[in-house]
C-alpha positions, -999 to +999 in steps of 0.1 A: -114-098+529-115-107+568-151-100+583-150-071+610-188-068+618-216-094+628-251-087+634-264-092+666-298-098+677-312-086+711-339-091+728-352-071+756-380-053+773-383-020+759-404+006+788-414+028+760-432+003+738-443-017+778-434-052+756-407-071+748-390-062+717-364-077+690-335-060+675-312-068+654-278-045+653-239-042+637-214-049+657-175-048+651-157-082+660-138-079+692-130-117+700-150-137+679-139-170+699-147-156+733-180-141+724-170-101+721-184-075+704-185-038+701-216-022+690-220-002+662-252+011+659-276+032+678-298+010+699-339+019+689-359+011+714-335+011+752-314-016+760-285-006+785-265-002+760-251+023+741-225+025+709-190+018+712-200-006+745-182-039+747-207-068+754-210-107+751-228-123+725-231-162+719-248-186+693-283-194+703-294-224+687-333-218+689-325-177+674-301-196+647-278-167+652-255-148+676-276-133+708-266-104+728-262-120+764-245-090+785-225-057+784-193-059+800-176-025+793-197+007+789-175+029+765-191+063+784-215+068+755-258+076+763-284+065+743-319+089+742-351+081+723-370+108+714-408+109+702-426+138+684-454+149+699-467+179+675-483+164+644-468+170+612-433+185+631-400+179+612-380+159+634-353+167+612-349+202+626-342+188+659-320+163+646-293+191+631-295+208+659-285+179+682-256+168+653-242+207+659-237+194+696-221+161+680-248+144+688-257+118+661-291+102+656-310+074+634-346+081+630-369+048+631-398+068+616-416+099+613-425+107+649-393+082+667-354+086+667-323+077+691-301+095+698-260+087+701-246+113+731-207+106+726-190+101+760-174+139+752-201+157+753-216+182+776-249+160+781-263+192+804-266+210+770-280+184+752-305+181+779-318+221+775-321+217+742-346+189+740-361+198+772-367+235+751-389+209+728-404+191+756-418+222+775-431+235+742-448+193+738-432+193+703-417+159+718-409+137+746-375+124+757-363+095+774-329+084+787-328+047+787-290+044+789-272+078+803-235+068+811-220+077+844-203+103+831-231+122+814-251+118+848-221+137+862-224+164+837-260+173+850-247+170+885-219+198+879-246+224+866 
């Protein structure tokens, strides 16, 4: 069976942990001679990058493995994180509601998940809803990588 995916490890400064943080994510082979990669998974912690992006990768000999270097093609995709505030709230309830607007998500742990906004999607609407849990300080949102089109989208309304 011919290999399709790779794991990737990146390395970056993430603003909501203020330090530099280690990742390690799926991505679907491209070009594995030139270095190119699609990710495939829903970046934690805020790199500017977001699912479906195109991005070089190359072997790092200290890492022993294959290290993201840079994107080159944004798909149109946005990456949020989103903490819970309120202590002992199910961020599950929040998550349905955001898959109902196709938005998907991948919690870390109890109180931190990411969420996928696919390059489709109204991201004004996914913006009231979690800023209906942010005035209420059930959570906190940030948008570490919102896609030109999605800034559009908030632009139009």
């Amino acid at each position: 069976m011919a290999e399709t995916h790779k794991k990737i490890l990146f390395r970056y400064y993430s603003d909501l942990l203020e330090d530099t943080v280690v990742e390690t994510m799926w991505a679907e082979i491209i070009d594995l001679e030139k270095g190119y990669f699609k990710l495939d998974n829903i970046p934690f912690f805020g790199p500017l990058i977001a699912t479906e992006d195109i991005f070089f990768a190359e072997y790092d000999e200290d890492e022993e493995r294959l290290v993201y270097r840079k994107t080159i093609e944004s798909f149109g995709n946005s990456i949020l994180q989103v903490v819970i505030l309120e202590k002992g709230f199910d961020k599950e309830i929040i998550r349905e509601e955001l898959k109902l607007i196709n938005c998907a998500s991948e919690g870390l742990n109890e109180t931190l998940f990411a969420v996928e906004v696919a390059k489709d999607t109204d991201y004004s609407i996914v913006k009231d809803l979690l800023s209906k849990y942010e005035l209420q300080e059930i959570i906190e949102f940030a948008e570490p990588c919102l896609s030109e089109k999605h800034r559009t989208d908030l632009l139009k309304n």
